[in-house]
C-alpha positions in Angstrom: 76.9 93.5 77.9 73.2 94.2 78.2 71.5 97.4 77.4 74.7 99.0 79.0 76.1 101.9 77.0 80.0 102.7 77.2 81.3 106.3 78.1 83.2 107.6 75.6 84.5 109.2 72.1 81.7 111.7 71.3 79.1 109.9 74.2 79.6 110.9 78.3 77.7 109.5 81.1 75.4 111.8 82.5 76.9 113.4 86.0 75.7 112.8 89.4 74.8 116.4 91.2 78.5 116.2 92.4 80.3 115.8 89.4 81.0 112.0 90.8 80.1 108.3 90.4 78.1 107.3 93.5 75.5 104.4 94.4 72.0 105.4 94.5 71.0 102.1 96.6 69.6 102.9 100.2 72.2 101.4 102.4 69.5 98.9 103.5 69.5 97.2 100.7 70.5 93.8 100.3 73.8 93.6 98.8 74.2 91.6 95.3 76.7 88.7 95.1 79.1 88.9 92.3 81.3 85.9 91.4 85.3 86.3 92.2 87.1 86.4 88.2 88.6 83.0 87.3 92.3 82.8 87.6 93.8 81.5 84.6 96.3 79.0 84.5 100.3 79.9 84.4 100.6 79.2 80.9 98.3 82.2 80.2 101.5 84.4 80.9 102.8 84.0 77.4 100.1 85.7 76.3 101.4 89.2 77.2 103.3 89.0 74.2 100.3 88.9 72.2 99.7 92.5 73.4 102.8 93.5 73.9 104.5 93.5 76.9 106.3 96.8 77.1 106.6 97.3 80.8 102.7 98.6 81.4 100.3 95.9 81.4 102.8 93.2 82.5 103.3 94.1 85.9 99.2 94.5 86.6 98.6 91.0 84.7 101.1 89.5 87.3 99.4 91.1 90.1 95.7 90.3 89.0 97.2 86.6 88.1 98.0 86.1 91.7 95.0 87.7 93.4 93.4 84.4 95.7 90.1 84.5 97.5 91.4 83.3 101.0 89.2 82.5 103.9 89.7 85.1 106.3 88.3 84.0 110.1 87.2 87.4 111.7 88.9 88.5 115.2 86.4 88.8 118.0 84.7 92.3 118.3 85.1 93.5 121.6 82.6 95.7 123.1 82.7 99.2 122.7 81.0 102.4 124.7 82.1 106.2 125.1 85.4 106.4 125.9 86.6 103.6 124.0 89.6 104.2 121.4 91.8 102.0 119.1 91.2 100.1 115.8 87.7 98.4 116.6 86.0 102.2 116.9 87.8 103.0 114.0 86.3 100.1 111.8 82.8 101.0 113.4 82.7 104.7 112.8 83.9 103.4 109.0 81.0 101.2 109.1 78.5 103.6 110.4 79.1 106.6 108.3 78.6 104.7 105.6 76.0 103.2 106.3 74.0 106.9 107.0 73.7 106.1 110.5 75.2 109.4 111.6 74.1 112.9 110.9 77.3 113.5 109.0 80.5 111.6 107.8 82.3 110.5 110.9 86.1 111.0 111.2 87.5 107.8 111.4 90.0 108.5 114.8 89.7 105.4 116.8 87.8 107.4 119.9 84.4 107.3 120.7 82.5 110.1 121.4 79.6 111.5 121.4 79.0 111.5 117.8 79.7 107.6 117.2 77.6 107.2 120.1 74.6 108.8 119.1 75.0 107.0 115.7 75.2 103.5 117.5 71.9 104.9 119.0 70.4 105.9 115.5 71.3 102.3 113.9 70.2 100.1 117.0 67.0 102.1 116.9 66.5 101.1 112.9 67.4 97.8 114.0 65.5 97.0 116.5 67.7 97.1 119.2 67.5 98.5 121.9 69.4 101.9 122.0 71.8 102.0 124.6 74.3 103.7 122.5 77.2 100.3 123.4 78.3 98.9 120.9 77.9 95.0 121.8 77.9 91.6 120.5 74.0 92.0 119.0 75.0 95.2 117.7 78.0 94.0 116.0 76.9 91.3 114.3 73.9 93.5 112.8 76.3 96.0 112.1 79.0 94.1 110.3 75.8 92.9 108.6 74.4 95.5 107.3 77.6 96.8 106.1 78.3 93.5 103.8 75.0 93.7 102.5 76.0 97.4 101.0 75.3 97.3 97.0 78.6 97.6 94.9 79.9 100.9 93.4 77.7 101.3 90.0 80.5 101.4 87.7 80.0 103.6 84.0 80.8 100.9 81.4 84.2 103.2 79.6 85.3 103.4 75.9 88.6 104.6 74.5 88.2 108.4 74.7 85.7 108.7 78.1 85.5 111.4 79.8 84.4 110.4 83.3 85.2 110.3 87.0 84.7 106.5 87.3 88.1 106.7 84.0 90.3 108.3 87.3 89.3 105.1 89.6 90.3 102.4 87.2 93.4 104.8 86.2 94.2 104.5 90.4 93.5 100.9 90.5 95.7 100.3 87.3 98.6 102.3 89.5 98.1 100.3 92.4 98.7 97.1 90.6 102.1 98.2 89.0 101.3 99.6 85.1 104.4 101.9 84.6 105.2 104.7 84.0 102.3 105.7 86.3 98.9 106.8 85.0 98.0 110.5 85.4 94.9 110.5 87.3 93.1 112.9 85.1 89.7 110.6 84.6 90.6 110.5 80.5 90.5 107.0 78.8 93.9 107.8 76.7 96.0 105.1 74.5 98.4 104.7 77.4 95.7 102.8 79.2 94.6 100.4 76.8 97.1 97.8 76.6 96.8 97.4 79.8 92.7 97.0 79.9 93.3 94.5 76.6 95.6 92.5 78.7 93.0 92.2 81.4 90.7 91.3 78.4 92.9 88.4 77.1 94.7 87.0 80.2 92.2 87.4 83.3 88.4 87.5 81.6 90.1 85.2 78.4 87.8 86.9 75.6 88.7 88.9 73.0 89.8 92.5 72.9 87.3 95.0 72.9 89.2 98.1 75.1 85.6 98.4 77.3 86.0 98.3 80.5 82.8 97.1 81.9 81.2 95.2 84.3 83.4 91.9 84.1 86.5 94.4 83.9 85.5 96.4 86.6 84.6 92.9 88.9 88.6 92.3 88.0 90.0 95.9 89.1 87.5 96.0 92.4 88.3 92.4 93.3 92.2 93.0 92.8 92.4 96.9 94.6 89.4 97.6 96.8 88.3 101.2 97.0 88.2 103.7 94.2 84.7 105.4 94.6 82.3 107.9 95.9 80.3 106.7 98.6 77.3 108.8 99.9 77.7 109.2 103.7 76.4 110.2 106.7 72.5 110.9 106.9 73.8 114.4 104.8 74.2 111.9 102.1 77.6 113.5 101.6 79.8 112.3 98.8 83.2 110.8 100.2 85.8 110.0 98.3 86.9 106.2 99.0 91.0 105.7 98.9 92.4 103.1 96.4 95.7 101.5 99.0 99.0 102.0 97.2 101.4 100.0 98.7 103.5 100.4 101.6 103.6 103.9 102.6 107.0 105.2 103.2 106.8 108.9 104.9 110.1 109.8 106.5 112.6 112.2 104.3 114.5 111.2 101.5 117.8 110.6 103.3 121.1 112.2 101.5 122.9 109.2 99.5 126.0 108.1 101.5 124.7 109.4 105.0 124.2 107.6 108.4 121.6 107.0 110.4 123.6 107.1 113.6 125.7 110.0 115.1 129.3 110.2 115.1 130.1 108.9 118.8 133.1 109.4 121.0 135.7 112.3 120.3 134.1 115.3 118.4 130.4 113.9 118.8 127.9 112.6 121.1 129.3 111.1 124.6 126.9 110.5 126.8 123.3 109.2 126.4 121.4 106.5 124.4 123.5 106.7 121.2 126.6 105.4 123.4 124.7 103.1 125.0 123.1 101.8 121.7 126.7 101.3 120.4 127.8 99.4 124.2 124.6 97.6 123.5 126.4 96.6 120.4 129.7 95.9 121.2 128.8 93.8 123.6 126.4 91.9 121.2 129.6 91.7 118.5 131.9 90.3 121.2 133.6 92.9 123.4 136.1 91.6 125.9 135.5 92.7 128.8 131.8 93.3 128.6 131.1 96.7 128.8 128.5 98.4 131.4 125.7 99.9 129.6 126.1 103.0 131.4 126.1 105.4 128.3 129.4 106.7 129.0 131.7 107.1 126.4 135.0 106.2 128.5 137.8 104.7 128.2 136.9 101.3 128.1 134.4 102.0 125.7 137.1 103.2 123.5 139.2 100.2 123.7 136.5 98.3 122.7 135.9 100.6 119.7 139.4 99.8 118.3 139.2 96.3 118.8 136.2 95.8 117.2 137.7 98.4 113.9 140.9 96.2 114.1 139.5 92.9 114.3 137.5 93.9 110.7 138.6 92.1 107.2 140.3 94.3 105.8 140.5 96.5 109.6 139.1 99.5 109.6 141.3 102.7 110.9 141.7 102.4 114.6 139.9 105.6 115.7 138.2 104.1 118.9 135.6 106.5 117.3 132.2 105.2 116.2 131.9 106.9 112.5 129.7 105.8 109.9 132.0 102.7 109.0 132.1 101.7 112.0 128.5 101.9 112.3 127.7 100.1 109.4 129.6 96.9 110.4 128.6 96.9 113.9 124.9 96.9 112.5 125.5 94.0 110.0 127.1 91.5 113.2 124.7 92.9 115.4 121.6 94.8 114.7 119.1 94.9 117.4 119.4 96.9 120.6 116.7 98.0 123.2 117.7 101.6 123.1 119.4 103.5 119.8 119.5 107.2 118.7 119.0 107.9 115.2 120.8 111.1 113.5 118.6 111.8 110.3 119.7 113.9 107.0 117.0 114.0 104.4 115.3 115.9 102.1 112.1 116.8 100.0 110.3 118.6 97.8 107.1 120.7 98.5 105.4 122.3 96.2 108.5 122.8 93.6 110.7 123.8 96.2 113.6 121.5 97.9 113.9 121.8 101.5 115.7 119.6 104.3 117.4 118.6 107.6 120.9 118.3 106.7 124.0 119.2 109.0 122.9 120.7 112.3 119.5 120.7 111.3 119.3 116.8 111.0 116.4 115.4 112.9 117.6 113.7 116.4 116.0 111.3 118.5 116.4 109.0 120.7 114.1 105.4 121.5 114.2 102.4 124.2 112.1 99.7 124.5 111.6 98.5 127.8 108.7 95.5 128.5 105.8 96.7 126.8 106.5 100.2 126.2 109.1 101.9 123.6 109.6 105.7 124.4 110.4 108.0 121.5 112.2 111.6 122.7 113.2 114.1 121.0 115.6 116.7 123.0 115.5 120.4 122.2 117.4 123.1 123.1 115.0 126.2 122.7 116.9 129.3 121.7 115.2 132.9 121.2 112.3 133.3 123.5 110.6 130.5 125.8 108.8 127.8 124.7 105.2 127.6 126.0 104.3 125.1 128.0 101.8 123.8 126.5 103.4 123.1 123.4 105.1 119.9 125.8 101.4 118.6 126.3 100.4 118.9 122.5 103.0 116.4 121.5 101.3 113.1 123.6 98.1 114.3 122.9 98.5 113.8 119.3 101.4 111.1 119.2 100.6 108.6 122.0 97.6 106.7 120.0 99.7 103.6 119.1 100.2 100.5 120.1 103.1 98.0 117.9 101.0 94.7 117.8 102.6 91.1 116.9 100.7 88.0 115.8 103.0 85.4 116.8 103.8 85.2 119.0 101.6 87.4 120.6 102.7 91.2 121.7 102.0 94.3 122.5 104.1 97.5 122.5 102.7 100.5 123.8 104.4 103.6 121.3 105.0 106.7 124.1 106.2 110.0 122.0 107.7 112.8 124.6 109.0 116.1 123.4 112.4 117.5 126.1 114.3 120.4 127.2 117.8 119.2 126.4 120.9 120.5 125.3 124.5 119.7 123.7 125.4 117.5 120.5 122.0 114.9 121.1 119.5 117.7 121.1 118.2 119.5 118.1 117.5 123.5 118.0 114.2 125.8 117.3 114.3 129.2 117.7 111.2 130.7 119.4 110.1 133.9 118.1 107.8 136.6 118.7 104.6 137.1 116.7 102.7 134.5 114.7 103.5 133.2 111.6 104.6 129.9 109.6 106.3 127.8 111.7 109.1 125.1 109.8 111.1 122.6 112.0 113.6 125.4 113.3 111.4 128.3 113.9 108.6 128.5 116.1 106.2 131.0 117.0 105.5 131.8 120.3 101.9 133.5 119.6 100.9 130.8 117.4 97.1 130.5 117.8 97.3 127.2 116.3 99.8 125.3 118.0 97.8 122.5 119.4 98.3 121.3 115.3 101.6 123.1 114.8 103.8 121.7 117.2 102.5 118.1 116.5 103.1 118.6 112.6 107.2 120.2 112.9 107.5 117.2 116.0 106.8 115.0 113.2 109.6 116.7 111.6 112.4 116.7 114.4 111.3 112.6 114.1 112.2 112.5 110.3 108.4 112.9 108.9 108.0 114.8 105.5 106.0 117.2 104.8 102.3 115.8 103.2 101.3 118.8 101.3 101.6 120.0 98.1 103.3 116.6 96.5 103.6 115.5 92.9 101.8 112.1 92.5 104.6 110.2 92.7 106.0 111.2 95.7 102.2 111.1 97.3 102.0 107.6 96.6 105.1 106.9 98.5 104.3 109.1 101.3 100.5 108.1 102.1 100.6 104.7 100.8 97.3 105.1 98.8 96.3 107.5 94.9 95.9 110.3 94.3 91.9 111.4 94.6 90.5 111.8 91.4 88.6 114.8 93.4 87.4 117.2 90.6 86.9 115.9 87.1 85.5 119.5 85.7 87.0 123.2 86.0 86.3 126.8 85.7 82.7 126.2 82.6 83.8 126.7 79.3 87.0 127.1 80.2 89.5 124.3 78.9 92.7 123.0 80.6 94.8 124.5 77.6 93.8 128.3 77.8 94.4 128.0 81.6 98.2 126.5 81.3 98.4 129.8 78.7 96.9 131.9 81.2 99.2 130.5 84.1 102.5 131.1 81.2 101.3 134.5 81.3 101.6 135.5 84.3 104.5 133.7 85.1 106.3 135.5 82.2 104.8 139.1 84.1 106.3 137.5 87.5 102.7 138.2 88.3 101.3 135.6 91.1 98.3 137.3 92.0 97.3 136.9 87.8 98.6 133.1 88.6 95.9 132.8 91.3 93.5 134.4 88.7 94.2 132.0 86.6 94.0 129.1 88.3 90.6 130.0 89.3 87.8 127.6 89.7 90.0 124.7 89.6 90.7 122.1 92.5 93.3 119.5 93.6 92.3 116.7 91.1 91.9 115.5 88.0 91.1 118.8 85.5 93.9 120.1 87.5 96.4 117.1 86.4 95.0 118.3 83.0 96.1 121.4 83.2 99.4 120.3 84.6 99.8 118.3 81.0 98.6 121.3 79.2 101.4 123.3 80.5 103.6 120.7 80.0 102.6 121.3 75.6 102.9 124.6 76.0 105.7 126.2 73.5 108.3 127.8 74.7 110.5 128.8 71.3 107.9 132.2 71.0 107.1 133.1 74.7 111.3 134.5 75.6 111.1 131.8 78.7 114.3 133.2 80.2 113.2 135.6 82.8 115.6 138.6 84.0 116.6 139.1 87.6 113.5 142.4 89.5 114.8 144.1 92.4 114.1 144.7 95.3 110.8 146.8 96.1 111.0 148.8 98.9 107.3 149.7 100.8 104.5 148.1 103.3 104.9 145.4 102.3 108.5 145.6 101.1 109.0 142.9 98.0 112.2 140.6 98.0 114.6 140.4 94.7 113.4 137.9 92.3 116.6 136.0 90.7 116.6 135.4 86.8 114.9 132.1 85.5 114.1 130.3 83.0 110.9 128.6 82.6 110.7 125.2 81.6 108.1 122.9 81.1 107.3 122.0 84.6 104.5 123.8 86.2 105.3 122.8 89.8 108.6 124.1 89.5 108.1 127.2 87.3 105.4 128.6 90.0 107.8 128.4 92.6 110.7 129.6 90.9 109.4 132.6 88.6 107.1 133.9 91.4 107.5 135.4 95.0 106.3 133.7 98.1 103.1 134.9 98.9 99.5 133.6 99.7 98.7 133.9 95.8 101.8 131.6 95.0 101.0 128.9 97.9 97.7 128.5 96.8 98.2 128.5 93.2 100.6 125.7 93.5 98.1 124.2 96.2 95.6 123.3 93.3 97.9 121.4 91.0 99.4 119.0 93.7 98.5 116.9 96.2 97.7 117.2 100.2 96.8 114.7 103.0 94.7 115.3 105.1 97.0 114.3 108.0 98.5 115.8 110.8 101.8 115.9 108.4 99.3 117.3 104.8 97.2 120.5 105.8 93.9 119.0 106.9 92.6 122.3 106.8 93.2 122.5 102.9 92.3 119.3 102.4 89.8 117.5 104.9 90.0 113.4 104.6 87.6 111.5 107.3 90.0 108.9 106.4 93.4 109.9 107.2 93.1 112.0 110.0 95.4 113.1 112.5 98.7 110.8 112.9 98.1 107.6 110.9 99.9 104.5 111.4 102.5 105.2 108.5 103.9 108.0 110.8 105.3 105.5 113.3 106.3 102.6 110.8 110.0 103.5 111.1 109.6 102.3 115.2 107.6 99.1 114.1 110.5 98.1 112.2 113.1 98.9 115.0 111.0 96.8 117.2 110.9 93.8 114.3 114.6 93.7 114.5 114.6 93.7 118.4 112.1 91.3 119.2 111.5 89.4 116.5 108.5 88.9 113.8 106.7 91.8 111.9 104.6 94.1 114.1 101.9 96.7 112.9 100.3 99.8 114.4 96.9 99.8 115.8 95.0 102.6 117.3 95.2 102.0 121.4 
């Protein structure tokens, strides 16, 4: 191992200035070449019982087992200058930020402006070419260069017991590959991480057991799940937090069990429009006799066919001639593409401790068709209250209308149009506009919102089934974003540990007392001493603190204070902030610390900047990549247009 020294028990890495692991290489360097970890043979599988198998390490071993180099031919680069937008300027403004071409970190959002311009200029000047400020074919190929020629993350060699930010990146990267339960990202090397580091040891790098994870480890965890590290960007030199990919993100609402996705159609629900012609669509496809016009009227014939098709089920269903969500379900499974379809949404989540949703007639309505190379998302809705702005119709596209549905083979190209309506009746949803300006949800806007340009994209994202991004427990992160947790902030308030804080938090949680919460949680950031804290709390006794809370009134005055019902704290810190504490500013950001937020147009990018996940990401639209899938065939992805 060298003259290497591990991190941890009674020994720590010193910090960098920002509390974080980050390379000290100029990013002219010449990059070092590291050789891929050997891939042992199947046989080596049976050796998880050796270090016993128990659900943690098996699942990453399996993962890391497969991991292949594969020859990967690049696609052309096509050339890029002001004005330009989509995927390409999005891998260059990557590229260029970290490379310290630009005066600060770029935001990676696919257009190019003046700021990626004048940082093509800076890096063709320190190339030597000439600085037009186009991205082209010389400039490319200097640039993609450059960028593979970047020195690896320097990694802190880590011992049972480290303390250190660099503990949080291989506790993400362990995540990623599968280890459950799920590692807290709290950048501590506990037990619950080292059978999963020996099975690395014994199965991947074949050497005995030490529980270090160094260099030959960390070549393993980098190789397997790219990502996980503090990069220095921009000419600032400002530290960035890399992401470490999850999985597949999944960021519409939790729909309630036993619901449909489509809308009761024909007697008592939606007859005209594209739900009935999605179900004539349908019909037709399963068999109706006589084919019926796809005219989105639910008439008579339409009816008929309705019937038929419940009759001619094994065993029949009832003969409503009304589409229900039996009916639904086995017209989907004979027949389940269509070029137009509405989908009638009930889900929930949870945000910061508190469970929210759009259930009933608040269910999130839309409608989409696909026609040649363009599939047009609307949402209808009938304003109520005051009148919606105008403006608010134009913030929608300007937002939404960045992506384009791409297919490999064979080749294809949808363009993703989002459109926000005036509608009415059983198809539209409702939002009441109000006067004055305050926080907006999916049924309540504000009509002197100074911010609407962001809000009415974010609760759009809501009437199309989005979730909310912000204050999320890991778990539910993970699935929403598709990436970890940041380890952000490994340290806290100085001299102040994790334990005295949860104490401090109990306190005033037992005084119902959330401006001494927001005290308390002083000093401390969304990260890793704050999932710390969030354990701390979890240890905290409860058999000598009277956890049951009694019911406060009412306080009348400027501002007048709502009841507060009776609770019982537990030992969930989410929960009991939200619960034993009113809604106000001190709550919000209280809770704000000790969860999770994106920095998308669905998280609070205001909160919680991310040059990387900006604005609305490709996960936002997956749910129309799939419906196209089923349509047309093959598997399509979103790219930046």
């Amino acid at each position: 191992m060298s003259s290497e020294r591990a991190v941890g028990d009674h020994r720590r890495g010193a910090p960098s200035p920002t509390g974080r692991s980050a390379s000290r290489a100029s990013p002219l360097d010449a990059g070092r070449t590291r050789a891929s970890p050997a891939v042992p043979p199947a046989w080596a599988i049976g050796l998880q019982r050796l270090v016993g198998n128990g659900g943690r390490q098996g699942a990453v071993v399996s993962r890391l087992l497969q991991v292949q180099r594969q020859p990967v031919v690049p696609p052309a680069k096509p050339t890029l200058r002001a004005g330009s937008r989509g995927e390409f300027v999005k891998e260059a403004q990557r590229k260029l930020s970290r490379l310290q071409a630009s005066a600060g970190p770029l935001v990676e959002d696919g257009q190019y402006g003046p700021l990626t311009e004048g940082a093509v200029r800076t890096f063709q000047g320190a190339r030597g070419i000439p600085p037009t400020g186009v991205l082209d074919g010389a400039t490319w190929t200097s640039l993609d260069g450059a960028f593979a020629a970047l020195p690896a993350p320097v990694r802190a060699v880590l011992a049972p017991g480290a303390d250190h930010v660099d503990v949080g990146f291989a506790q993400q990267k362990l995540n990623a590959l599968g280890i459950s339960p799920r590692l807290v990202v709290n950048a501590v090397y506990g037990p619950e991480m080292q059978p999963a580091i020996i099975a690395i040891e014994v199965l991947v790098l074949h050497r005995l057991p030490t529980s270090i994870i160094d260099a030959d480890v960390w070549r393993v965890l980098d190789t397997a799940r790219p990502g996980g590290f503090i990069a220095l960007e921009g000419l600032s030199a400002t530290p960035v937090e890399q992401h470490t990919a999850s999985g597949t993100a999944n960021p519409l609402g939790v729909q309630v069990p036993g619901t449909s996705l489509h809308p009761v159609v024909g007697a008592g629900g939606i007859l005209r429009g594209a739900a009935v012609r999605e179900l004539q669509q349908k019909l037709n496809t399963a068999g109706a006799s006589p084919a019926l016009a796809v005219d989105g009227v639910f008439g008579p014939l339409t009816t008929s066919a309705v019937r038929a098709f419940q009759t001619g089920r094994v065993p029949p269903l009832p003969a409503s001639g009304i589409a229900d969500a039996a009916t639904w379900t086995a017209l989907d499974a004979v027949a389940p593409a269509s070029t137009v379809g509405f989908i009638e949404r009930q889900w929930t989540e949870e945000v910061g401790g508190a469970t929210f949703g759009n259930t009933g007639g608040n269910a999130s309505r839309y409608s989409w068709e696909i026609s040649g190379d363009r599939m047009v998302v609307t949402v209808a809705v009938n304003f109520t209250g005051l009148a919606p702005r105008e403006v608010w119709f134009s913030h929608v596209p300007r937002v939404w209308n960045r992506f384009a549905a791409v297919r490999d083979a064979p080749p294809q190209r949808v363009e993703l149009e989002f459109r926000l309506v005036r509608g009415s009746g059983p198809a539209a949803m409702t939002v009441n506009v109000v006067a004055g300006n305050g926080r907006s949800d999916a049924g309540t806007w504000f009509r002197n919102d100074p911010d609407s340009a962001s809000t009415v994209p974010h609760e759009f994202g809501h009437l199309i089934g989005l979730q909310d991004e912000y204050q999320q427990r890991p778990g539910d992160y993970v699935r929403i974003t598709g990436h970890e947790p940041p380890v952000g902030a490994t340290t806290g308030p100085p001299g102040v540990a994790p334990a005295t804080i949860a104490a401090n938090l109990q306190a005033a949680m037992l005084a119902r007392n959330a401006a001494n919460a927001r005290t308390a949680a002083a000093g401390v950031t969304m990260g890793a001493f704050a999932q710390r804290v969030v354990a701390a709390y979890a240890a905290l006794p409860l058999g000598g603190v009277a956890p049951a809370l009694p019911a406060v009134p009412a306080s009348p005055g400027v501002p007048a204070l709502p009841a507060l019902p009776a609770y019982t704290l537990t030992t969930d810190l989410i929960t009991d902030l939200d619960r034993s504490l009113r809604d106000s500013a001190d709550r919000y950001e209280t809770i704000q610390v000790f969860t999770y937020t994106s920095g998308s147009i669905m998280g609070d990018p205001g909160r919680a900047p991310d040059i990387h996940d900006h604005g609305a990401e490709p996960r936002h639209v997956a749910e129309f990549l799939g419906i196209l899938g089923r349509t047309l065939g093959g598997t399509f992805r979103g790219e930046e247009r």
